[in-house]
C-alpha positions in Angstrom: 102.8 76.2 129.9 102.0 79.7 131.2 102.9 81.7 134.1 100.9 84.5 135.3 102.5 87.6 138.1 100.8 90.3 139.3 101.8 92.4 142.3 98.8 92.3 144.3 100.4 95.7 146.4 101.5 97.9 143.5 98.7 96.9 141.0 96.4 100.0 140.8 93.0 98.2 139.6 91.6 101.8 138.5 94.3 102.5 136.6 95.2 106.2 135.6 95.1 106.7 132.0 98.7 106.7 130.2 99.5 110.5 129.3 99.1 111.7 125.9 96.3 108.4 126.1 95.1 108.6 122.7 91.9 106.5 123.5 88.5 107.3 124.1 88.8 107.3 128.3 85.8 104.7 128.3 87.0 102.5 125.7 90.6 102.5 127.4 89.5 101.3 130.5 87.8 98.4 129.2 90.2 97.3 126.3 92.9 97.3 129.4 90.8 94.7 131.3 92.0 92.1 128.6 95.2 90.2 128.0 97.2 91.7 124.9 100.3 90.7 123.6 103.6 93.0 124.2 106.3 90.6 123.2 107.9 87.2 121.2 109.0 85.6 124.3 112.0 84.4 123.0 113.4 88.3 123.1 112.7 88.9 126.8 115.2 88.0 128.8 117.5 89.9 131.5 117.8 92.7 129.6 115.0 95.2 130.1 112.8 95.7 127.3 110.8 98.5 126.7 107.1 97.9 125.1 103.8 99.8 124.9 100.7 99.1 124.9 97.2 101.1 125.1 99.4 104.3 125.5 101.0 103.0 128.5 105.1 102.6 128.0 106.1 99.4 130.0 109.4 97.9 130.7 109.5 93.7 130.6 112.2 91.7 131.9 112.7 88.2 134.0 114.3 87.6 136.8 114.9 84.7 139.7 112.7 83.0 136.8 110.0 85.3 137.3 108.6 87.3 134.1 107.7 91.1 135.3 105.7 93.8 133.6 106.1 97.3 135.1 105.7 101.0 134.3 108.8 102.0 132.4 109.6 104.5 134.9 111.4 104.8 138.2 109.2 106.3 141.1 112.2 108.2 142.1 113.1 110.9 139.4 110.9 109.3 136.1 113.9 107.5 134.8 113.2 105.0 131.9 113.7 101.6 134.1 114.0 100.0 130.6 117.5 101.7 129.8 118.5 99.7 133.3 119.8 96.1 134.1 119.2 93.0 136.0 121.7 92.2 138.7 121.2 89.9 141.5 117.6 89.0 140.3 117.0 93.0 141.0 115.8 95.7 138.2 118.6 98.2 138.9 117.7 101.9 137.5 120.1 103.4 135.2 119.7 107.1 137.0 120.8 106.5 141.0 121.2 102.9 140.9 117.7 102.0 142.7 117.0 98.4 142.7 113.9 97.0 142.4 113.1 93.3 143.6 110.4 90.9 141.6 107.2 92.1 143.4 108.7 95.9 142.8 109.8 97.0 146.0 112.8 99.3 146.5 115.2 97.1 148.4 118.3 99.2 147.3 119.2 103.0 147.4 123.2 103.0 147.1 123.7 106.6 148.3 122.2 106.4 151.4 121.3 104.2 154.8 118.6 103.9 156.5 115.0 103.1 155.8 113.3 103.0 152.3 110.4 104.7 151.6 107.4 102.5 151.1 106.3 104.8 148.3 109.3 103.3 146.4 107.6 101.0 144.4 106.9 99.6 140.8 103.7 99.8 139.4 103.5 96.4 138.0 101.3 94.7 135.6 99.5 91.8 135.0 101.5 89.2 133.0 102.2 85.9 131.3 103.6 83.4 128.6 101.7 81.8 126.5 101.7 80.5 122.5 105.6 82.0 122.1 103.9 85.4 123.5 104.5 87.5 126.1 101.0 89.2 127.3 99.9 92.2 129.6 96.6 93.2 131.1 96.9 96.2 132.5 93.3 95.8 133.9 94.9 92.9 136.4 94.1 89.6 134.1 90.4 88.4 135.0 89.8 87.7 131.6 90.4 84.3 130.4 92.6 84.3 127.6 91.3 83.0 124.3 92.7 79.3 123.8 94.9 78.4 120.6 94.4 75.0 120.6 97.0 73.7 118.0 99.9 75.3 119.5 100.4 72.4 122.1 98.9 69.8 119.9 101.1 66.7 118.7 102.0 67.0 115.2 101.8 70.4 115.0 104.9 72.6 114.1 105.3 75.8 116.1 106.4 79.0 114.2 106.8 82.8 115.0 106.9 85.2 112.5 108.4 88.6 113.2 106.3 91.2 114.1 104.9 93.7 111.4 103.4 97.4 112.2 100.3 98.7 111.0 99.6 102.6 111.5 95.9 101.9 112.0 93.5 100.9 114.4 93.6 96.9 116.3 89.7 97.0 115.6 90.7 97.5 111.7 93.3 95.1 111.5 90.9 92.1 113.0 88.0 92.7 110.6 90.4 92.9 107.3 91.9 89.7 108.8 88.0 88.2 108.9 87.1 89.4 105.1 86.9 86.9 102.7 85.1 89.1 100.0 88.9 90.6 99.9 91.0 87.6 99.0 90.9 88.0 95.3 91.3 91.2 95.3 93.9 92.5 98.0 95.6 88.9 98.1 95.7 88.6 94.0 99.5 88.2 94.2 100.0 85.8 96.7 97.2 83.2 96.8 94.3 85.2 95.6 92.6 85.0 92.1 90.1 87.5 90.4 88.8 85.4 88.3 87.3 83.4 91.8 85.8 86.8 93.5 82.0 85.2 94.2 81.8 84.4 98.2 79.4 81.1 98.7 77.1 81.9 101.8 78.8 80.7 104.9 77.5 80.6 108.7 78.6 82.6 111.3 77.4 81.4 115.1 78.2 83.0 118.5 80.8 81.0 120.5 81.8 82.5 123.9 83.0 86.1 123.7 82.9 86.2 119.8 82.0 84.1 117.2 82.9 81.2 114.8 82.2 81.3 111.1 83.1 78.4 108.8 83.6 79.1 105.0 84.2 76.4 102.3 85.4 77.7 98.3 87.5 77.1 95.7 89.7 79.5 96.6 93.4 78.1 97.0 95.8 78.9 100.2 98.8 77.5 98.8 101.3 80.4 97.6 101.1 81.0 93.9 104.1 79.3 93.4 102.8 76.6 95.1 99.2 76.2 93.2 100.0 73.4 91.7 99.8 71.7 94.8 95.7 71.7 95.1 93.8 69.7 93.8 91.6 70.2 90.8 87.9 71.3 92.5 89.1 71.0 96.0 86.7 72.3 98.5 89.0 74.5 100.9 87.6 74.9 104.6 88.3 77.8 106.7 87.4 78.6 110.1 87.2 81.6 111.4 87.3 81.9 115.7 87.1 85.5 117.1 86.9 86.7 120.3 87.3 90.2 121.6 88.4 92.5 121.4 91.4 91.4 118.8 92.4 87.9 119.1 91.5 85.9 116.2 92.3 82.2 114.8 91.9 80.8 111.6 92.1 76.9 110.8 92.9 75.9 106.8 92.3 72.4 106.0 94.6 71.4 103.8 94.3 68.3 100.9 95.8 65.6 102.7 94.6 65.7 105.8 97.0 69.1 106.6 95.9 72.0 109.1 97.5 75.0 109.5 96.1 77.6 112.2 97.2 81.5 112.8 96.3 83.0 115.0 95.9 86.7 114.7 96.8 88.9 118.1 96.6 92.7 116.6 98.1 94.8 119.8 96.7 98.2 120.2 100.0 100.1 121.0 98.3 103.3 120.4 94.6 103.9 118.8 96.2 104.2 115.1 99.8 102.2 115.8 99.3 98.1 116.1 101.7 95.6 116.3 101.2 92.3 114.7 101.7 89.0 116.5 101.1 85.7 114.2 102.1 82.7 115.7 101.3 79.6 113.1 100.8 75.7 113.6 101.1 73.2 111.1 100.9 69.8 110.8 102.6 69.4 107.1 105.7 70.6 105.7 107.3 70.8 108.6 110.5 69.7 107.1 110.7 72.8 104.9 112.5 75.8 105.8 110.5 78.3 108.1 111.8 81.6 105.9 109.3 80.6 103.1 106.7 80.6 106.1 107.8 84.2 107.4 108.4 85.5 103.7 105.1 84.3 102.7 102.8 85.5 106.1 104.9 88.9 105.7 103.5 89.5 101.7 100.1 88.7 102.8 100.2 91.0 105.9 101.6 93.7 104.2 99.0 93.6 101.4 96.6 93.9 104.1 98.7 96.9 105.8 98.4 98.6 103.2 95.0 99.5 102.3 94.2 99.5 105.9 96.4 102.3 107.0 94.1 104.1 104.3 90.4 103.1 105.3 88.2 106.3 106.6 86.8 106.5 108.8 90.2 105.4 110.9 88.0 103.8 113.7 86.1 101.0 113.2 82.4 102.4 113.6 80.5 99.8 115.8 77.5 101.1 114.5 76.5 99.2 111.0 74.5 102.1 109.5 77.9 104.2 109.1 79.4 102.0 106.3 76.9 99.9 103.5 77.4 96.2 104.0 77.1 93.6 102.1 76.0 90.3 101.8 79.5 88.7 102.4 79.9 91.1 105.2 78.7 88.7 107.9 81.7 88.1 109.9 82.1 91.2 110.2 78.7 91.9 111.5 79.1 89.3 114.1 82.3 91.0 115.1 81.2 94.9 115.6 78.0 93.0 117.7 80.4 91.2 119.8 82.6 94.8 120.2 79.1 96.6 121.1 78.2 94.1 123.9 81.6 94.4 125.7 80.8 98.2 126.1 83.2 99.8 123.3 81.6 102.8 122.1 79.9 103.6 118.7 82.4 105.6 117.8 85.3 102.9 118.9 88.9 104.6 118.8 91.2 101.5 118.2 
């Protein structure tokens, strides 16, 4: 179940850009219109907790059971909000003890009486829970956000891996996750082989904001301590769902009637820092212990991390005519097309 808060009288629709915004100003204003994740939900409690995201430093807390996104700093003096506390259901600044109620009005200044000025007031965000995530838009939230349809489903095992940090662009991250011309090469020591490099043509269609591309091999998913496990010739089907600008999901079927999906939420904290979120579904081994799951998600990522943090350009050019592609390339065709139509520019910085 989600929840969704906004403060309809401190929410700025044309946002000023963060300072030191490291983003093209065109491409910032649209990548804030959409929902990113800031958070596991499971660490955001009372205590403050300071985030970023596009630039923008934020401070996320709950309170009165409410979940709150704001500006980490306090209107009166620029006081990170984040080093404060919750008391009484009220964001209380560390500085001059200013306290802040859920919709981010000022209902507190402890060394003096009289009236508050109205211009005491958050600037609050956009936010809500959903897949063990929290997520901000700092465009307000009219975009729909992308559905992960396992998550909720019976039989299927929820698990949250920890976070991992990628000094590279969101855009970057996404398409790596996409390739599968890469597997037996970037992933030869964890489920990869090199001696199965050849990519089978597989389709790629257009499905809402994005697209959905459906590849069948011989290429295993099981760890490689786990190979065993497959079965001679089995046909392993993966499906590929994108939608922009960085939320992707990606079904395995397993022999046996198992499905695992991940789903792949690359946050752009800055336009070459982005967090990681991977939230997984299973409906097999359930039973075993989830640190073999983390461990395992954790080598893969990292073998990704680190050959992206090294691609040039550093932006993902939206334009096809900058790199050479190739024939296994189509996913990531689909995906520049699908950044291109949203408005990003050809030059994308994130």
């Amino acid at each position: 179940m989600s929840t969704t808060t906004a403060s309809p009288l401190n929410f700025q629709r044309e946002a000023n850009l963060p300072r030191n915004c490291t983003f093209d100003p065109h491409d910032w204003k649209i990548l804030s219109q959409y929902w990113h994740p800031v958070a596991l939900a499971a660490e955001v409690g009372e205590k403050p907790t300071r985030v970023k995201l596009l630039d923008e430093a934020l401070v996320v807390y709950r309170a009165n059971g409410a979940l709150i996104a704001a500006r980490d700093v306090c209107p009166h003096r620029g006081a990170p909000l984040s080093q404060g506390w919750v008391e009484d259901g009220q964001l209380v600044c560390p500085y001059h003890g200013l306290a802040y109620d859920t919709s981010g009005k000022c209902t507190r200044i402890p060394s003096q009486e009289g009236p508050i000025p109205d211009r005491l007031c958050l600037t609050t965000f956009a936010v809500r829970e959903d897949y063990g995530l929290v997520w901000v838009s700092l465009g307000g939230g009219q975009k729909s956000l992308p559905e992960y349809p396992s998550w909720d489903a019976e039989g299927f095992q929820q698990i949250l891996c920890p976070t991992i940090d990628i000094k590279a662009s969101a855009g970057r991250q996404v398409e790596g996750f996409i390739d599968v011309a890469h597997f037996a090469w970037i992933h030869h020591d964890s489920f990869g082989d090199r001696s199965n490099a050849f990519v089978p043509k597989y389709t790629v269609e257009r499905q809402g904001t994005g697209f959905r591309a459906e590849y069948i091999s011989t290429v295993s998913n099981f760890p490689k301590a786990l190979q065993h496990r497959a079965p001679e010739g089995y046909l392993w089907r993966r499906v590929f769902e994108v939608d922009v600008p960085f939320f992707a999901r990606l079904t395995v079927h397993f022999p046996e009637g198992g499905r695992i999906q991940i789903l792949n939420a690359a946050s752009p904290v800055s336009a070459r820092l982005t967090r990681l979120f991977c939230p997984i579904a299973r409906n097999f081994d359930t039973h075993l212990p989830l640190e073999d799951v983390y461990e395992f998600n954790r080598q893969v990522f990292e073998e990704d991390r680190a050959i992206v943090e090294q691609q040039c350009p550093e932006d993902l050019p939206i334009d096809r005519s900058a790199e050479v592609p190739i024939l296994a390339d189509r996913s990531s065709g689909a995906y520049r097309r699908a950044l291109a139509e949203i408005g990003l520019g050809q030059s994308y910085t994130s």
